[in-house]
DRENTORKOL-3810 file (N, C-alpha, C; in nm, 4 decimals):
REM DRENTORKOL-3810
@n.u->9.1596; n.v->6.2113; n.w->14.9952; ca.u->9.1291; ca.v->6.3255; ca.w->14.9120; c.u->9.2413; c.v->6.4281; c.w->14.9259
@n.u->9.2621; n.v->6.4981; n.w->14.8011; ca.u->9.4047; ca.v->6.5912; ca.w->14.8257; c.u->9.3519; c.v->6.7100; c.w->14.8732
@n.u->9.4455; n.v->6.7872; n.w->14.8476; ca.u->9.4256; ca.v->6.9495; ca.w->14.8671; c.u->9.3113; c.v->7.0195; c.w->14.7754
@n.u->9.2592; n.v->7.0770; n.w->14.8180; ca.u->9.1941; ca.v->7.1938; ca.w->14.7465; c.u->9.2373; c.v->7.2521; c.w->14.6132
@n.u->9.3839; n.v->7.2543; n.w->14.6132; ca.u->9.4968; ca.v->7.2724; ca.w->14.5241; c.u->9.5010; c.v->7.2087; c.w->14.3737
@n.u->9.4461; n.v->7.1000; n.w->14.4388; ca.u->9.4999; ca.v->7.0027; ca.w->14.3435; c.u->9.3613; c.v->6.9470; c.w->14.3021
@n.u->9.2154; n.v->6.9580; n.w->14.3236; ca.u->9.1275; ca.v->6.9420; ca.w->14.2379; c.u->9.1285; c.v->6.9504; c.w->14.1170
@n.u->9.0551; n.v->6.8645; n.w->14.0483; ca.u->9.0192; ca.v->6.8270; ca.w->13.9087; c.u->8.8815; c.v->6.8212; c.w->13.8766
@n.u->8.9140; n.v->6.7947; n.w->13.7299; ca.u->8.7399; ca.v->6.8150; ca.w->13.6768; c.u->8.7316; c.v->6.6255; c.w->13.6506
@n.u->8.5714; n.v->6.6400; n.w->13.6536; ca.u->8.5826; ca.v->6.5162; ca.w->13.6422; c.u->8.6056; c.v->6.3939; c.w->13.5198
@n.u->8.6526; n.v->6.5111; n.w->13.3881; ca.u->8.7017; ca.v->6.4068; ca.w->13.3028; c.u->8.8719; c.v->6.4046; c.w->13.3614
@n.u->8.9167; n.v->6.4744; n.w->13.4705; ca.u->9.0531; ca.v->6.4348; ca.w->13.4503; c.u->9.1524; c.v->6.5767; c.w->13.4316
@n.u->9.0555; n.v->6.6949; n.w->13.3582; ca.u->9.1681; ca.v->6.7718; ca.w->13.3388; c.u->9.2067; c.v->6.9020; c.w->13.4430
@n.u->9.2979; n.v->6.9629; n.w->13.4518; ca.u->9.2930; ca.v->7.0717; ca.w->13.5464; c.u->9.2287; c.v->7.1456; c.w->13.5175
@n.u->9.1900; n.v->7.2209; n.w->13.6258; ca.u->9.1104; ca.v->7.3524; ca.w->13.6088; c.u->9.1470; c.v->7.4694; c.w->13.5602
@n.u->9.0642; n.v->7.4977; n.w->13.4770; ca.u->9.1688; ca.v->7.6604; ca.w->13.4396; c.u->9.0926; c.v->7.7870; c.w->13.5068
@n.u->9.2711; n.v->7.8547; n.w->13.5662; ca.u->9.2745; ca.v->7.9502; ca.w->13.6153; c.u->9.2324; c.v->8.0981; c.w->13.5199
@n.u->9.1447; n.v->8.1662; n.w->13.5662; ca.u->9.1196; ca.v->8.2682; ca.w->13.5024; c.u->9.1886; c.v->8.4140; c.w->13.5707
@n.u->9.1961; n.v->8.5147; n.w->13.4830; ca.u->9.2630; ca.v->8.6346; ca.w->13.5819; c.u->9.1315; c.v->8.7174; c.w->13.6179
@n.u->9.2087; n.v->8.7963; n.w->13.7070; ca.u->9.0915; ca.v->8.8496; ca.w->13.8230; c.u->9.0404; c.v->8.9402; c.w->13.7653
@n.u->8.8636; n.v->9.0074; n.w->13.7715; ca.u->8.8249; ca.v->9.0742; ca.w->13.6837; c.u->8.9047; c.v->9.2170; c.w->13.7128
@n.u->8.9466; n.v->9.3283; n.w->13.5654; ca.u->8.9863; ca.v->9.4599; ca.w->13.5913; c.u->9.1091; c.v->9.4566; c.w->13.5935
@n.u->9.1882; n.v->9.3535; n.w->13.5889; ca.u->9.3393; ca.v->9.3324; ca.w->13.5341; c.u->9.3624; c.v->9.3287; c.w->13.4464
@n.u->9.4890; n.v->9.3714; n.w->13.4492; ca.u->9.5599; ca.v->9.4085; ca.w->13.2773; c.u->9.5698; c.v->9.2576; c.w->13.2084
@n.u->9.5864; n.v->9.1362; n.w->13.2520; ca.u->9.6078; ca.v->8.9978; ca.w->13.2067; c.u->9.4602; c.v->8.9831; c.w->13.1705
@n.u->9.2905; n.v->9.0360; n.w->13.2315; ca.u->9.2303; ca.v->8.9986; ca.w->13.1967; c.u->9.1522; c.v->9.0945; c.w->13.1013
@n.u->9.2110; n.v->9.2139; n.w->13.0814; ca.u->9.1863; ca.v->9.3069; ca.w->12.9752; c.u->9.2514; c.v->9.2477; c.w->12.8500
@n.u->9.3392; n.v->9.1894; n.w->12.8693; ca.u->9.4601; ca.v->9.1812; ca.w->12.6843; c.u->9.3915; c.v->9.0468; c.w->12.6698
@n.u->9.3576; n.v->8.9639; n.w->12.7638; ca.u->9.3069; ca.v->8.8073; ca.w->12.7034; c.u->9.1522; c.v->8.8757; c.w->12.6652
@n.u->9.0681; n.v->8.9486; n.w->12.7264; ca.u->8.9102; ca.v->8.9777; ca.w->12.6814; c.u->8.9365; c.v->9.0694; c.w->12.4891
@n.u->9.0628; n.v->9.1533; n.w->12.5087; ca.u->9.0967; ca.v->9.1826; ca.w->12.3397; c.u->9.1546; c.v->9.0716; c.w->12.2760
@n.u->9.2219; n.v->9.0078; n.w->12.3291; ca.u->9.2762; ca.v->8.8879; ca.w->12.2600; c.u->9.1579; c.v->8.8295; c.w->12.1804
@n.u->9.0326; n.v->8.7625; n.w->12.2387; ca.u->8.8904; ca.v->8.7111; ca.w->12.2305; c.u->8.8270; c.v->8.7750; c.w->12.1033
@n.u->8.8317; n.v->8.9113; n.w->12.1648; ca.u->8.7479; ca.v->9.0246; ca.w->12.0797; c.u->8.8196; c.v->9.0089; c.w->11.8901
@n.u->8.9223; n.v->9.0144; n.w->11.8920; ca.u->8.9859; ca.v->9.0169; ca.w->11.8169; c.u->9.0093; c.v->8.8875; c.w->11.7091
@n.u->8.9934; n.v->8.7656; n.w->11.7710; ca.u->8.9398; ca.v->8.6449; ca.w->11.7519; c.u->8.8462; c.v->8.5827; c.w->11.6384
@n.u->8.7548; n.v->8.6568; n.w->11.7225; ca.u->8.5726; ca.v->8.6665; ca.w->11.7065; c.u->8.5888; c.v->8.7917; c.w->11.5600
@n.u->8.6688; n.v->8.8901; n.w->11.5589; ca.u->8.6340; ca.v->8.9459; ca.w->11.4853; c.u->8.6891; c.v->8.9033; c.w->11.3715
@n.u->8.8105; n.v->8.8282; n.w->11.3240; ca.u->8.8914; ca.v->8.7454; ca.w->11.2367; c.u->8.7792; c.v->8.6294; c.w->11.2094
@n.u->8.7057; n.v->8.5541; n.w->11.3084; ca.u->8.5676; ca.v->8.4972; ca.w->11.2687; c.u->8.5138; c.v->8.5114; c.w->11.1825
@n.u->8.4452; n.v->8.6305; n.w->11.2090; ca.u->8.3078; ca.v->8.6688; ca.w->11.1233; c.u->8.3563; c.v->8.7293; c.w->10.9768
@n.u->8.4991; n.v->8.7787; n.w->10.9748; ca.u->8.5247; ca.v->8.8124; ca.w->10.8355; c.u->8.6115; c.v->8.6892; c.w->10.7632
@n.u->8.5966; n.v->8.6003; n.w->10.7978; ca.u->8.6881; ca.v->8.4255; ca.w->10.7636; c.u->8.8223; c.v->8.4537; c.w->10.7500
@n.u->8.9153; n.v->8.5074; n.w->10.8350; ca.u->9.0301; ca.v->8.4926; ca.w->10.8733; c.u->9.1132; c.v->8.4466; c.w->10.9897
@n.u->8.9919; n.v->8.3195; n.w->11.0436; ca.u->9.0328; ca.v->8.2685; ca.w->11.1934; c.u->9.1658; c.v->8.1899; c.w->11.1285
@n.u->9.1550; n.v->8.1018; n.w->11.0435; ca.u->9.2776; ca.v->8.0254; ca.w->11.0383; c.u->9.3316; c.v->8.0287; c.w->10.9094
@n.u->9.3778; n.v->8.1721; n.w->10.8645; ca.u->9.4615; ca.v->8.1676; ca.w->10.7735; c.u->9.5596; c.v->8.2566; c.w->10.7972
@n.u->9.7026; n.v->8.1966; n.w->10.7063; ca.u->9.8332; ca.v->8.2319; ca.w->10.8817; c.u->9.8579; c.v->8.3832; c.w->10.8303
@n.u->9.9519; n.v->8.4349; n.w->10.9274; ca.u->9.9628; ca.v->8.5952; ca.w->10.9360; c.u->9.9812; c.v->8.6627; c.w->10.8250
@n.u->10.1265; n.v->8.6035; n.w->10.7326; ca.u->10.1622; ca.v->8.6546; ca.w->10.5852; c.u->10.0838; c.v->8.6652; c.w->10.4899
@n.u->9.9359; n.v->8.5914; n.w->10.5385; ca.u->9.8470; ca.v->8.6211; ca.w->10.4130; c.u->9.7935; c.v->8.7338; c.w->10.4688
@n.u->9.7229; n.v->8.7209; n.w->10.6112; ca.u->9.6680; ca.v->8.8583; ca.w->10.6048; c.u->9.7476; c.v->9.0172; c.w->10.6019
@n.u->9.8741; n.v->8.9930; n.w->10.6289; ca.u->9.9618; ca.v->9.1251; ca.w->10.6152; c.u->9.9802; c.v->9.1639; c.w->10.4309
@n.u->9.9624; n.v->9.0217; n.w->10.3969; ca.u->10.0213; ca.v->9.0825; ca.w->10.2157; c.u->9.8820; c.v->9.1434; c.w->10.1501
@n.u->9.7359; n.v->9.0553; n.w->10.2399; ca.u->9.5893; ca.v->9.0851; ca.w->10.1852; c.u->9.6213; c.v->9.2521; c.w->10.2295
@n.u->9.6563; n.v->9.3203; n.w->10.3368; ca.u->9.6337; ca.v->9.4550; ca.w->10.3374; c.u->9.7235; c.v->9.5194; c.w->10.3106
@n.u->9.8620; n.v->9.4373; n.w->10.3001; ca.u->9.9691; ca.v->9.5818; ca.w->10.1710; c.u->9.8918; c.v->9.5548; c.w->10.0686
@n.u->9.8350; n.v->9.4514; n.w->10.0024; ca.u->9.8114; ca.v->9.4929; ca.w->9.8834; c.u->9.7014; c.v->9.5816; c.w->9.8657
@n.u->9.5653; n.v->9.5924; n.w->9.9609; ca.u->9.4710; ca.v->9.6839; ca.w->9.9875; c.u->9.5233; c.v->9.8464; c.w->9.9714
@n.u->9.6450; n.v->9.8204; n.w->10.0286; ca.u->9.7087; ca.v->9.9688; ca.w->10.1024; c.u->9.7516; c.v->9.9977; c.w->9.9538
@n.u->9.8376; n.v->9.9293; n.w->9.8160; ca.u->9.8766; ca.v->9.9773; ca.w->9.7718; c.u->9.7438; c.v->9.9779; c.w->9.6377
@n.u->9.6738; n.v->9.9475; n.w->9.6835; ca.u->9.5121; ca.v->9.9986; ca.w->9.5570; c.u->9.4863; c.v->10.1249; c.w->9.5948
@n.u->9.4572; n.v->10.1476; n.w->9.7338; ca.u->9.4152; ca.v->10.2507; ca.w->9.7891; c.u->9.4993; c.v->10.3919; c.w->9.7545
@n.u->9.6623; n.v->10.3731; n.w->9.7736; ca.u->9.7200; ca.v->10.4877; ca.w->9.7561; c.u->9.7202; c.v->10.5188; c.w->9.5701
@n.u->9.7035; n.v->10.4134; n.w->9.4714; ca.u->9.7395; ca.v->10.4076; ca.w->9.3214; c.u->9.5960; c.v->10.4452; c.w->9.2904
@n.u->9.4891; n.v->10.4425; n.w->9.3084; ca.u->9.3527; ca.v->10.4809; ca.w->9.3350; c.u->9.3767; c.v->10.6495; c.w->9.3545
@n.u->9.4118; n.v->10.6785; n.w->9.4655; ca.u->9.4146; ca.v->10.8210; ca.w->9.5147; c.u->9.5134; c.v->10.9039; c.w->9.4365
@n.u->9.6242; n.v->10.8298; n.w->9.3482; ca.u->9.7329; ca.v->10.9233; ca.w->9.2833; c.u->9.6550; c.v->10.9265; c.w->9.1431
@n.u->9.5389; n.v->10.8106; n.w->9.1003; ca.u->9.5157; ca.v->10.8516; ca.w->8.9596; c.u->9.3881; c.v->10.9563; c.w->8.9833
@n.u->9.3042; n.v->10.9712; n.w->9.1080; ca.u->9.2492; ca.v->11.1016; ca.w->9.0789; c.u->9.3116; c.v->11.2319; c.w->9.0645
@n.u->9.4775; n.v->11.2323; n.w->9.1717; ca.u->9.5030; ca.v->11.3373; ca.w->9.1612; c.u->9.5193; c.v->11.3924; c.w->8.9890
@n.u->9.6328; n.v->11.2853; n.w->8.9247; ca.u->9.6136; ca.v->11.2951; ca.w->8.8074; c.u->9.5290; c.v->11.3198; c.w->8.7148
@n.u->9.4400; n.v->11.2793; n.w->8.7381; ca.u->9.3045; ca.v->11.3541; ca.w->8.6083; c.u->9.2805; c.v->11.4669; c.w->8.6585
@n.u->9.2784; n.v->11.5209; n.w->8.7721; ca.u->9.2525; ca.v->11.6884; ca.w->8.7332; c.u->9.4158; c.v->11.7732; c.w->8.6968
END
């Protein structure tokens, strides 16, 4: 039997190391998660970055052409 070190699971794979609770490695991976989960629930887990950056310039530029035609009517 080896080291302690070198345990495995029993299909074979290594164990994964987690970071220690209250660390900065395990704060950015728990937002990493959060952030995830929240791309989830609005169906943007797997669609790649350039769509979602062009989905919110183009949001951004309704929003500001929106706000210049109220100024305009008064």
């Amino acid at each position: 039997m080896g080291s302690s070190g070198m345990k495995r699971t029993r299909k074979g794979e290594h164990r994964e190391h987690l970071p220690k609770v209250g660390t900065r490695d395990e704060i950015r991976e728990e937002q990493h998660l959060e952030r995830a989960a929240i791309g989830d629930a609005m169906g943007l887990s797997h669609v790649p970055r350039w769509v979602r950056w062009g989905a919110l310039f183009v949001g951004a530029i309704i929003l500001v052409a929106a706000v210049v035609s109220l100024i305009a009517i008064d």
